[in-house]
C-alpha positions in Angstrom: 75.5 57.1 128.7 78.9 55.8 129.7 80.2 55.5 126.3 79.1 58.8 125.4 80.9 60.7 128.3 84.1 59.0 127.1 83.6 59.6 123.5 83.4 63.6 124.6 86.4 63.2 127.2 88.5 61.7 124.3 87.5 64.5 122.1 88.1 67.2 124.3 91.5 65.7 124.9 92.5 65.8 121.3 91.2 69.4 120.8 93.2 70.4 124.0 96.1 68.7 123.0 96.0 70.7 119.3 96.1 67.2 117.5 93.8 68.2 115.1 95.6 71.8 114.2 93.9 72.5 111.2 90.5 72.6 112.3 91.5 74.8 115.2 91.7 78.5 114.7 95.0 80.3 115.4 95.1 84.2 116.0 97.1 86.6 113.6 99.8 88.0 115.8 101.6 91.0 115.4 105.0 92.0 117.8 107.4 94.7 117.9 108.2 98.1 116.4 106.4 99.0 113.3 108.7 101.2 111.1 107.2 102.4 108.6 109.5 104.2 105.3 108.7 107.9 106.4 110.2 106.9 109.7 113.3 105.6 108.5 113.3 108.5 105.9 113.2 111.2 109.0 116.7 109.1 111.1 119.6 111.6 109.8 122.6 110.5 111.3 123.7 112.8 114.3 120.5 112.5 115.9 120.6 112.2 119.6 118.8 109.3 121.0 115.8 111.5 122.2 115.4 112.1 118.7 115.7 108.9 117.6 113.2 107.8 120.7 110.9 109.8 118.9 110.7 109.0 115.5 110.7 105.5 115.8 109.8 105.1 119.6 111.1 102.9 122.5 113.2 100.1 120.9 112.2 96.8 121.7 115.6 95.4 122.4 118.0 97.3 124.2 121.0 95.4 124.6 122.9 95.4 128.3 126.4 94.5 127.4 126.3 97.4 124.8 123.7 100.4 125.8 124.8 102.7 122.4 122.7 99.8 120.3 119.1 99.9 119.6 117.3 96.6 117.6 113.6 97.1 116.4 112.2 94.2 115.6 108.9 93.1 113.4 107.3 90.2 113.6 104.1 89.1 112.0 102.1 85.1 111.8 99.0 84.7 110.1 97.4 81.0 111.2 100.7 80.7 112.9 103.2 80.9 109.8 105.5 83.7 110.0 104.5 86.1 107.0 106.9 89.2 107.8 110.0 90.2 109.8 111.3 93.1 109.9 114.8 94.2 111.7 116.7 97.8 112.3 119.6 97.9 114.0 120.9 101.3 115.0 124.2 102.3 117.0 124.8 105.7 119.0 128.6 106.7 120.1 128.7 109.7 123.0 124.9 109.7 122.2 124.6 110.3 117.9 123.4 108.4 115.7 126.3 107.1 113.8 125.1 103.5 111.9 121.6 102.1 110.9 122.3 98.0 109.8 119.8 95.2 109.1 117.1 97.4 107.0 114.9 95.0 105.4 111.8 94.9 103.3 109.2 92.8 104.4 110.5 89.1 104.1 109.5 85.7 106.2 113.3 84.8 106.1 115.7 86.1 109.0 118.3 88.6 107.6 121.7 87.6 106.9 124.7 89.8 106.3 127.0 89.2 103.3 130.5 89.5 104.1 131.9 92.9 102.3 135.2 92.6 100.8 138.3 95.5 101.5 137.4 96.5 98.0 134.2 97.1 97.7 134.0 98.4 101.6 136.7 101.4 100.2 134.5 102.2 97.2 131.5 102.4 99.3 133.6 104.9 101.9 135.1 107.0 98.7 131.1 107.4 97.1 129.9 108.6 100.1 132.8 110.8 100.8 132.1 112.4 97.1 127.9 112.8 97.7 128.9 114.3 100.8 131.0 116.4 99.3 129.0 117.8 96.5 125.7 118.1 98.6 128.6 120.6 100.7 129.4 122.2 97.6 125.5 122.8 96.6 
């Protein structure tokens, strides 16, 4: 009777202690903002942050230092593996919408940025300038 009071202690004890992890079942968890493409398709920039509130909702990261940037964040683990993240970073001066960075598609790696060289950053600037100029024109 002894011994088999032990044997269950020392198994309990295991199990508790997530020693034996693959025979234990772990929850699919789901955090943060969902943004789906029709949301991000609706942000114009020039939006106030009401508007942007709500399209996309409450951000989940508001940052102190700087309150004219707004970070939603997607997370999603399946059996405790992290399957998607998602990031949108968006920045507001005298309370527009004036950048979105960090768009991703669905990915299990964390974003990195790629440094932009002066070139290519002034061709970027001069082909916007011209589509904005021609949707003007039309």
């Amino acid at each position: 009777m002894i011994v088999k009071i032990i044997v269950l202690l020392v198994i309990f004890q295991l199990a508790g202690c997530s020693l034996t992890p693959r025979f234990l079942y772990r929850i699919d968890v789901q955090q943060g903002n969902v943004v789906t493409q029709e949301m991000f398709e609706t942000l114009k920039l020039g939006m106030t942050k009401s508007q942007v509130r709500f399209v996309l909702g409450s951000p989940l990261i508001v940052d102190a230092f700087r309150e004219n940037r707004w970070d939603y964040v997607y997370l999603q683990h399946e059996k405790g593996d992290l399957i998607e993240q998602k990031r949108l970073t968006i920045f507001f001066e005298e309370d527009m919408l004036v950048d979105i960075e960090n768009v991703m598609l669905f990915s299990a790696e964390p974003a990195e940025e790629e440094p932009v060289s002066a070139d290519e950053e002034s061709k970027l600037d001069e082909s916007e300038i011209e589509s904005e100029v021609t949707q003007e024109n039309n």
